[in-house]
HTML snippet that shows the backbone in 3Dmol.js (N, CA, C, O; Angstrom):
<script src="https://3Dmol.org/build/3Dmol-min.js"></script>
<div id="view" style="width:600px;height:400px;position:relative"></div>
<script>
const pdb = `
ATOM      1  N   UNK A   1     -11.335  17.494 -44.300  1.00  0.00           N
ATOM      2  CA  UNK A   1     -11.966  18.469 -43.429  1.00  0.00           C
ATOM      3  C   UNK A   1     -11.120  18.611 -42.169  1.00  0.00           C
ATOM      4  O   UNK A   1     -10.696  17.626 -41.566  1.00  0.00           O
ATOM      5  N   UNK A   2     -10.919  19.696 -41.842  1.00  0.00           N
ATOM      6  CA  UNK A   2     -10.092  19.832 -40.668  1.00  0.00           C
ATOM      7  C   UNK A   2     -11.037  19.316 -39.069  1.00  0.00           C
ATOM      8  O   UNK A   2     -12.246  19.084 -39.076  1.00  0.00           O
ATOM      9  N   UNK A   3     -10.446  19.256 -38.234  1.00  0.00           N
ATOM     10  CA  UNK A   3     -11.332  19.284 -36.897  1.00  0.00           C
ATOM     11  C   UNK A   3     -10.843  20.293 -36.518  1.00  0.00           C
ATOM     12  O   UNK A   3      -9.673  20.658 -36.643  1.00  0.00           O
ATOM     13  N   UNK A   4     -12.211  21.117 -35.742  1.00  0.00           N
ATOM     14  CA  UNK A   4     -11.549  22.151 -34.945  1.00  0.00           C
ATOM     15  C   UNK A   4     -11.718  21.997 -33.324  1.00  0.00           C
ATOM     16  O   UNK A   4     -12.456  21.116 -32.883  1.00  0.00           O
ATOM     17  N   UNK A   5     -10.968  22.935 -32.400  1.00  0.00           N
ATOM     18  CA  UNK A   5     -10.677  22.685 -31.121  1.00  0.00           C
ATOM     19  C   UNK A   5     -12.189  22.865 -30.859  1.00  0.00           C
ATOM     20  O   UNK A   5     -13.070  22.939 -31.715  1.00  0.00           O
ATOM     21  N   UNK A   6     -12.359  22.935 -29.195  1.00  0.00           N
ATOM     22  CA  UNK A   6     -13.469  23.227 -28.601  1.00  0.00           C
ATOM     23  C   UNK A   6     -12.624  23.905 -27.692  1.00  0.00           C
ATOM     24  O   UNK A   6     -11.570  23.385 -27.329  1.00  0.00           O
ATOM     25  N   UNK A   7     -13.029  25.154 -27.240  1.00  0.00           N
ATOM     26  CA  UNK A   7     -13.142  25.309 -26.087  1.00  0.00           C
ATOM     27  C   UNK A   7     -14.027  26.305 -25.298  1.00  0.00           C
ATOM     28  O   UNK A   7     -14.445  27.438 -25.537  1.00  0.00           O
ATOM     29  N   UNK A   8     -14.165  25.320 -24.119  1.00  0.00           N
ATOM     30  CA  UNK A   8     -15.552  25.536 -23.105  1.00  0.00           C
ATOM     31  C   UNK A   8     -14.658  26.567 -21.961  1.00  0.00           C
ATOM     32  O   UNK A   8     -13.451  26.611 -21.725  1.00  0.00           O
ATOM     33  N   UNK A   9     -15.853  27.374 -21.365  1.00  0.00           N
ATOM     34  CA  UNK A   9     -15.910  28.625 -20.245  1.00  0.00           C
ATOM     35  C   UNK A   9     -17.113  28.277 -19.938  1.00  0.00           C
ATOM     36  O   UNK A   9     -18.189  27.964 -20.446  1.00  0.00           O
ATOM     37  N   UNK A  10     -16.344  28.504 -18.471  1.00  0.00           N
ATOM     38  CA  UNK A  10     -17.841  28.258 -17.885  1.00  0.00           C
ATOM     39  C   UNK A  10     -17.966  29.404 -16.667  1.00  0.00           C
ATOM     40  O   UNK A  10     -16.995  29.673 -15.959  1.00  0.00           O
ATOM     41  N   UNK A  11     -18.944  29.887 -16.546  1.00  0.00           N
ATOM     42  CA  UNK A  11     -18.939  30.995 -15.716  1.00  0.00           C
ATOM     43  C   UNK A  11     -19.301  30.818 -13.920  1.00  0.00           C
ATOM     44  O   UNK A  11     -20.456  30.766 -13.496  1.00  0.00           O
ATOM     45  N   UNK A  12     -18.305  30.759 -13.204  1.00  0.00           N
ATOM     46  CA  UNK A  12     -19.301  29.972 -11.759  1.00  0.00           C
ATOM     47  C   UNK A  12     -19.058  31.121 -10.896  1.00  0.00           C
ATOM     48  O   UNK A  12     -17.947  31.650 -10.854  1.00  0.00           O
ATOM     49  N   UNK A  13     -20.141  31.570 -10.141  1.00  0.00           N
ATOM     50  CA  UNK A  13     -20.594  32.238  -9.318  1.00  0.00           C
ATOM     51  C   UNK A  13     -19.922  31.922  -7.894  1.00  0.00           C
ATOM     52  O   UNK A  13     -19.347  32.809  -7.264  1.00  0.00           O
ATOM     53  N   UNK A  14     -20.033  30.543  -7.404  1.00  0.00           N
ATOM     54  CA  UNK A  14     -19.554  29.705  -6.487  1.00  0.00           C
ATOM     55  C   UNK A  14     -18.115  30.047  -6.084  1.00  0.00           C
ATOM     56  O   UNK A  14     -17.277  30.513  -6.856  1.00  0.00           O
ATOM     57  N   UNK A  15     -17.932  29.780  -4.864  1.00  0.00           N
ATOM     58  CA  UNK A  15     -16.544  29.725  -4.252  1.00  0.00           C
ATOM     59  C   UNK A  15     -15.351  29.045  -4.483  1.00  0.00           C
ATOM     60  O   UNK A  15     -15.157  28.720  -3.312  1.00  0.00           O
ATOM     61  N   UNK A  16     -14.552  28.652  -4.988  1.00  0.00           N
ATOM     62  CA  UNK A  16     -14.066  27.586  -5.969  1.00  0.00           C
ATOM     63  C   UNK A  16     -14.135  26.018  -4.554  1.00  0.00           C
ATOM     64  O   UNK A  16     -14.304  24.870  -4.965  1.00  0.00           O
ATOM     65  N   UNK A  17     -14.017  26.232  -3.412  1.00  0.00           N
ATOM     66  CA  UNK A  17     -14.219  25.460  -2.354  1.00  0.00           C
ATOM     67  C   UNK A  17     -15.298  24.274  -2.944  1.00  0.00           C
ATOM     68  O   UNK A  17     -15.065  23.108  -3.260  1.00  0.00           O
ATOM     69  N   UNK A  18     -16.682  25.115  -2.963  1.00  0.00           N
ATOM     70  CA  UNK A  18     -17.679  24.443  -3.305  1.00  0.00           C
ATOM     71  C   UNK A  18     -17.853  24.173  -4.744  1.00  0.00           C
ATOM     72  O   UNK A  18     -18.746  23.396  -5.081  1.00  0.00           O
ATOM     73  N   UNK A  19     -17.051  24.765  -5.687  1.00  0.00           N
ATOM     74  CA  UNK A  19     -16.771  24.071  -7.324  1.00  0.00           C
ATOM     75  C   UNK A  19     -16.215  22.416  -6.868  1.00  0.00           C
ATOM     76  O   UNK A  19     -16.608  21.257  -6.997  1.00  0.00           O
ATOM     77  N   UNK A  20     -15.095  23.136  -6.286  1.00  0.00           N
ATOM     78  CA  UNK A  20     -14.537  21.347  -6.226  1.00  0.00           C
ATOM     79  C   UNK A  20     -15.034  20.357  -5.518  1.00  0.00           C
ATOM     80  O   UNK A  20     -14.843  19.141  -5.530  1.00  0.00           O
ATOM     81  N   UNK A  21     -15.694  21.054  -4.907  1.00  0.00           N
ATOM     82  CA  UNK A  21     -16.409  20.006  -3.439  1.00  0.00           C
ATOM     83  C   UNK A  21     -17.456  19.141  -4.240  1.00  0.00           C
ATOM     84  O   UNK A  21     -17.585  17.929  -4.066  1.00  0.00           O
ATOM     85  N   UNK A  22     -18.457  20.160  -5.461  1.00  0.00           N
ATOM     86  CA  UNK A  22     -19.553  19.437  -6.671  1.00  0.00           C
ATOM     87  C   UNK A  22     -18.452  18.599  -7.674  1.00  0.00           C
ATOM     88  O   UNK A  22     -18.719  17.411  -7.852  1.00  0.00           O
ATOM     89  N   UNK A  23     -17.661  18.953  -8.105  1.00  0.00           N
ATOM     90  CA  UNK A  23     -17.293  18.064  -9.183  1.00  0.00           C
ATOM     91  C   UNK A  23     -16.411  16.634  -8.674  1.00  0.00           C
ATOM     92  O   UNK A  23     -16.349  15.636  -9.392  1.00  0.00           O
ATOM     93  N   UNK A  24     -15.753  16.728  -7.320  1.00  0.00           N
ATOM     94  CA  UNK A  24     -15.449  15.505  -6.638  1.00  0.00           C
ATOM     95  C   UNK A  24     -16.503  15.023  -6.823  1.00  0.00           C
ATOM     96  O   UNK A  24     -16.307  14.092  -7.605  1.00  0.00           O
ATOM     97  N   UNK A  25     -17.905  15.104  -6.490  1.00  0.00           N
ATOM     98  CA  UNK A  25     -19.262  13.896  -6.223  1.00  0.00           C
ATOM     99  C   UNK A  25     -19.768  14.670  -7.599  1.00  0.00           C
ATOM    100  O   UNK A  25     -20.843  15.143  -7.231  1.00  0.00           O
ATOM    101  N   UNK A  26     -19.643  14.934  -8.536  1.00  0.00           N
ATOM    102  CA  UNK A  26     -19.573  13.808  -9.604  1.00  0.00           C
ATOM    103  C   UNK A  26     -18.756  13.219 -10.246  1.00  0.00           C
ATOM    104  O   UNK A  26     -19.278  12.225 -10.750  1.00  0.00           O
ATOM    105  N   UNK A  27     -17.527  13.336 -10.543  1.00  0.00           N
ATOM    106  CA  UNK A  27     -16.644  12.320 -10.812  1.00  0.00           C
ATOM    107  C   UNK A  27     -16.711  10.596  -9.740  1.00  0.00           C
ATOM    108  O   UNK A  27     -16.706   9.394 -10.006  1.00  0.00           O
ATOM    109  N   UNK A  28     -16.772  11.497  -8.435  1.00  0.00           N
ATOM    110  CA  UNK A  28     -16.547   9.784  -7.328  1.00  0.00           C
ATOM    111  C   UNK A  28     -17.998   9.220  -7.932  1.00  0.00           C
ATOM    112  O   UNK A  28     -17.967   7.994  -7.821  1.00  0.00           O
ATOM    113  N   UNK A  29     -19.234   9.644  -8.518  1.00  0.00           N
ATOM    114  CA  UNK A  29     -20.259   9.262  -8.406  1.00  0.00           C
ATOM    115  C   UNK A  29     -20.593   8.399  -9.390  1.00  0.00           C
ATOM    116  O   UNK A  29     -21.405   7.479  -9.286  1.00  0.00           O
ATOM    117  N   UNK A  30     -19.548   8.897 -10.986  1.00  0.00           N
ATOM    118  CA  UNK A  30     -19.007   8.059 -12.143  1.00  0.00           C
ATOM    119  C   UNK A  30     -18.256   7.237 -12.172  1.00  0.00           C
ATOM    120  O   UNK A  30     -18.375   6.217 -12.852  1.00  0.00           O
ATOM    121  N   UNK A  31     -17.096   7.571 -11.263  1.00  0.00           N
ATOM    122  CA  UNK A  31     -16.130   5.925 -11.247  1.00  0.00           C
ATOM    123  C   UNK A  31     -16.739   4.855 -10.204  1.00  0.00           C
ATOM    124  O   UNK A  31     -16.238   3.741 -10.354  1.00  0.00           O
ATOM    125  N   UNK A  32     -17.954   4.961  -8.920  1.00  0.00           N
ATOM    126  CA  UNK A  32     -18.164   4.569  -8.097  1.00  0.00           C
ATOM    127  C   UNK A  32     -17.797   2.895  -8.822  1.00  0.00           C
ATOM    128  O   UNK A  32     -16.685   2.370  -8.873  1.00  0.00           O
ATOM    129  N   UNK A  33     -18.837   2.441  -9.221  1.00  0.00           N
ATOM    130  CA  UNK A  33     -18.370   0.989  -9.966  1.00  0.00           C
ATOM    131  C   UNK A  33     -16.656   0.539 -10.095  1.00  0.00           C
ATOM    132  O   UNK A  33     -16.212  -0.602  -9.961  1.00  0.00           O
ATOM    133  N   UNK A  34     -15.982   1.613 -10.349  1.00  0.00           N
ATOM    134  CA  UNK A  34     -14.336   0.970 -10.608  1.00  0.00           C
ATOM    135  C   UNK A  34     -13.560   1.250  -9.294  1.00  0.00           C
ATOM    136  O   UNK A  34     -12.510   0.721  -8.930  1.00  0.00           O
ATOM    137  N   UNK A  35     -14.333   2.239  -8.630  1.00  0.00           N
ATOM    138  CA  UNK A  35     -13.253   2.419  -7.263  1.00  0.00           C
ATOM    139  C   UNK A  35     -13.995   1.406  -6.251  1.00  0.00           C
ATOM    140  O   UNK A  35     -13.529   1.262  -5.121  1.00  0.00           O
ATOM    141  N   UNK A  36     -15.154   0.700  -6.655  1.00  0.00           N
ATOM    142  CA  UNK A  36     -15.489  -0.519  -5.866  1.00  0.00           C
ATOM    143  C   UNK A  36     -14.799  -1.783  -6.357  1.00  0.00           C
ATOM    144  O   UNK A  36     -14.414  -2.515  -5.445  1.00  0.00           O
ATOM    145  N   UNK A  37     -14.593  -2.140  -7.413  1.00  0.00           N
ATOM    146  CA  UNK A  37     -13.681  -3.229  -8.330  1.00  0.00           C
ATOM    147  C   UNK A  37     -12.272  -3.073  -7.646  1.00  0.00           C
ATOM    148  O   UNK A  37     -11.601  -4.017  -7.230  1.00  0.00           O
ATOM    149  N   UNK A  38     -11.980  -1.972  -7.598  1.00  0.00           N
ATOM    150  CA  UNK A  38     -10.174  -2.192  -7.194  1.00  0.00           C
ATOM    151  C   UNK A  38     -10.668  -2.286  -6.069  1.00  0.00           C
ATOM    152  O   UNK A  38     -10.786  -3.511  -6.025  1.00  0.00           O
ATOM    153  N   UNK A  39     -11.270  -1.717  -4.568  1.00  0.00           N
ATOM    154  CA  UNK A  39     -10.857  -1.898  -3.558  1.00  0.00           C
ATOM    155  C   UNK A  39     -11.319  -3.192  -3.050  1.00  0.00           C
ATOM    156  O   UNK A  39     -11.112  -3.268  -1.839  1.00  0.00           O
ATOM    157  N   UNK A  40     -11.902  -4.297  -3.571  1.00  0.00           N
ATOM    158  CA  UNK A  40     -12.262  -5.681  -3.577  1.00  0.00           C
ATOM    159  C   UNK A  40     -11.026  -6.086  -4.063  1.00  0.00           C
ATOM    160  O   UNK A  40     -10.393  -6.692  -3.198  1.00  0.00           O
ATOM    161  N   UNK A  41     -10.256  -5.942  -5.467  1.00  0.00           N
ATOM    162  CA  UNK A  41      -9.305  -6.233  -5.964  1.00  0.00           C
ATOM    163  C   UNK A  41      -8.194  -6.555  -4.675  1.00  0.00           C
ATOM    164  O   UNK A  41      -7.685  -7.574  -4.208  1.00  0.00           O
ATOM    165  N   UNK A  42      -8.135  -5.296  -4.427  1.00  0.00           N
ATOM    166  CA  UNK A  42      -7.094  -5.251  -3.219  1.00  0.00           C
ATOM    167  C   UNK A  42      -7.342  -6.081  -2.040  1.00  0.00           C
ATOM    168  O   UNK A  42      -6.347  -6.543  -1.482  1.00  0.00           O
ATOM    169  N   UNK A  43      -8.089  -6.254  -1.734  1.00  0.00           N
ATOM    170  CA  UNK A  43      -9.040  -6.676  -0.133  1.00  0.00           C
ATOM    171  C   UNK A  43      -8.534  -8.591  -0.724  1.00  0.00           C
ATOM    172  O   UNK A  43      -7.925  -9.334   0.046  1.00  0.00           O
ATOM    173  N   UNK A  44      -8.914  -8.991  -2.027  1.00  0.00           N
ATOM    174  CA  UNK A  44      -8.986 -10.143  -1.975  1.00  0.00           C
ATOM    175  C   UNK A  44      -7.045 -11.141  -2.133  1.00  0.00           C
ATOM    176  O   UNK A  44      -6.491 -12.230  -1.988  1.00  0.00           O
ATOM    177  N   UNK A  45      -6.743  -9.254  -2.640  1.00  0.00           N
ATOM    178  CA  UNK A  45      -5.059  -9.521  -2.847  1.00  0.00           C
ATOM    179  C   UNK A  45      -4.570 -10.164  -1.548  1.00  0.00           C
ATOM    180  O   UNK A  45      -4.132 -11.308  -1.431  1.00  0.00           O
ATOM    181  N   UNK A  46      -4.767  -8.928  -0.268  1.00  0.00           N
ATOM    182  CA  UNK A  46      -4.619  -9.074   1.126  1.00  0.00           C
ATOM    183  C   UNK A  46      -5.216 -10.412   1.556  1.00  0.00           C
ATOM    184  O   UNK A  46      -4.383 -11.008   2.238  1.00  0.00           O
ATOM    185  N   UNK A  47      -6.202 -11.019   1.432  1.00  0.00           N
ATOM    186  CA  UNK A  47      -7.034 -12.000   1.966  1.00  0.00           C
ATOM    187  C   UNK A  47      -5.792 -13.292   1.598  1.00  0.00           C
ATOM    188  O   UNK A  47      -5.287 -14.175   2.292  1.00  0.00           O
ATOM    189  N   UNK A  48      -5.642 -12.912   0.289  1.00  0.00           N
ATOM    190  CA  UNK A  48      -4.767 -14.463  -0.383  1.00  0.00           C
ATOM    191  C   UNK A  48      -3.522 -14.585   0.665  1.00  0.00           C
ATOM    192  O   UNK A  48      -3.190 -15.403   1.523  1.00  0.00           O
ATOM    193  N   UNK A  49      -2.907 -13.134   0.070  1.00  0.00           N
ATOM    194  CA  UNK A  49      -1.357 -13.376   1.099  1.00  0.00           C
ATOM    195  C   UNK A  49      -1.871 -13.643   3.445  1.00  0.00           C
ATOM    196  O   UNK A  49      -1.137 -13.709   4.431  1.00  0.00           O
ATOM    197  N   UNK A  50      -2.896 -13.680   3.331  1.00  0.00           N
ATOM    198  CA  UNK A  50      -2.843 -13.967   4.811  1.00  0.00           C
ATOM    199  C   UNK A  50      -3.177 -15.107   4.963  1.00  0.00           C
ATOM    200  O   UNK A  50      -3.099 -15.673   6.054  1.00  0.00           O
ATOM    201  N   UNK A  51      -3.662 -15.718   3.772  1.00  0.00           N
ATOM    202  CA  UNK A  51      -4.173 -17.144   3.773  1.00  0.00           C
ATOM    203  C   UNK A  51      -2.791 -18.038   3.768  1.00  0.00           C
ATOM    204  O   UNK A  51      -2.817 -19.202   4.166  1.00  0.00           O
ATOM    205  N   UNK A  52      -1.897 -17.580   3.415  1.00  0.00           N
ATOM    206  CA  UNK A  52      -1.002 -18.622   2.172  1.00  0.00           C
ATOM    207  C   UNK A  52       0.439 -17.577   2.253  1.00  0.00           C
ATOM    208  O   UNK A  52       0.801 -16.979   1.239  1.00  0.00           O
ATOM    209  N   UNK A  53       1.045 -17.468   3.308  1.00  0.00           N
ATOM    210  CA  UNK A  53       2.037 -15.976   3.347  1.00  0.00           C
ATOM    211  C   UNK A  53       3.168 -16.264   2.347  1.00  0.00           C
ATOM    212  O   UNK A  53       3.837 -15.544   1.605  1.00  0.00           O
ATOM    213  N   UNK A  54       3.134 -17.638   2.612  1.00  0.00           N
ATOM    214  CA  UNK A  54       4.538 -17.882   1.279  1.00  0.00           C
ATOM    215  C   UNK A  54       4.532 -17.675  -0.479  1.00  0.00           C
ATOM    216  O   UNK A  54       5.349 -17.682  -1.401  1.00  0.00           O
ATOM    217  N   UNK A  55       3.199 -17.510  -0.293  1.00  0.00           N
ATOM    218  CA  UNK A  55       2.994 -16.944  -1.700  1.00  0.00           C
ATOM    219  C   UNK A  55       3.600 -15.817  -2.636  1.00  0.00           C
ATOM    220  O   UNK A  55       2.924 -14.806  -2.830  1.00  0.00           O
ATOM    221  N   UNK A  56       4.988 -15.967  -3.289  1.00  0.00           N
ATOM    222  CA  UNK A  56       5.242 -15.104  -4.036  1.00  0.00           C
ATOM    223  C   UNK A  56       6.627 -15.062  -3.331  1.00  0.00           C
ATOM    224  O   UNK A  56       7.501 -14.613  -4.072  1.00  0.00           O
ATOM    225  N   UNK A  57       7.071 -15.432  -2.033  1.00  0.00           N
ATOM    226  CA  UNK A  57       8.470 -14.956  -1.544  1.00  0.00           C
ATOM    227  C   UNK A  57       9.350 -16.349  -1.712  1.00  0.00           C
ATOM    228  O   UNK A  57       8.929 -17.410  -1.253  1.00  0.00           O
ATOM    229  N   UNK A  58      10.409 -16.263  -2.300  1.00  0.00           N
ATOM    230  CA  UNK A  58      11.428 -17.732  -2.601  1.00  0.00           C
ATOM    231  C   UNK A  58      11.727 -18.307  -1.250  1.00  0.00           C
ATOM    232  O   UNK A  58      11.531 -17.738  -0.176  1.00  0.00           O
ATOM    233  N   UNK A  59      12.178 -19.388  -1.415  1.00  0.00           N
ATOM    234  CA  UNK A  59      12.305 -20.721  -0.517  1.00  0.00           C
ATOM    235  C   UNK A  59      13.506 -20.240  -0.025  1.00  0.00           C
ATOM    236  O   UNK A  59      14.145 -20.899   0.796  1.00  0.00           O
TER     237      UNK A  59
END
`;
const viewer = $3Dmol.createViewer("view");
viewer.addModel(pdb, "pdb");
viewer.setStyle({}, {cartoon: {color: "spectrum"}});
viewer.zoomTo();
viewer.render();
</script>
């Protein structure tokens, strides 16, 4: 059986300003969980190297 494509149109009334302005908050509103994971990620990266600066640079 073959697959066939999809493709979607969507008709928006809206200013494209305020298209993108809605689909930023929902996308940020779906990754919220992973763009909180990395920026802890990062925060605890920073925390290590201020703890311990020699970490990672040769003697």
């Amino acid at each position: 059986m073959k697959n066939q494509k999809h493709t979607y149109r969507f008709y928006d009334p809206n200013p494209s300003a305020v298209t993108v302005d809605y689909l930023l908050k929902i996308l940020t509103e779906a990754n919220t969980k992973k763009v909180e994971s990395a920026i802890q990620t990062a925060e605890n990266a920073w925390s290590d190297t201020k703890k311990n600066p020699d970490v990672g640079h040769p003697a």
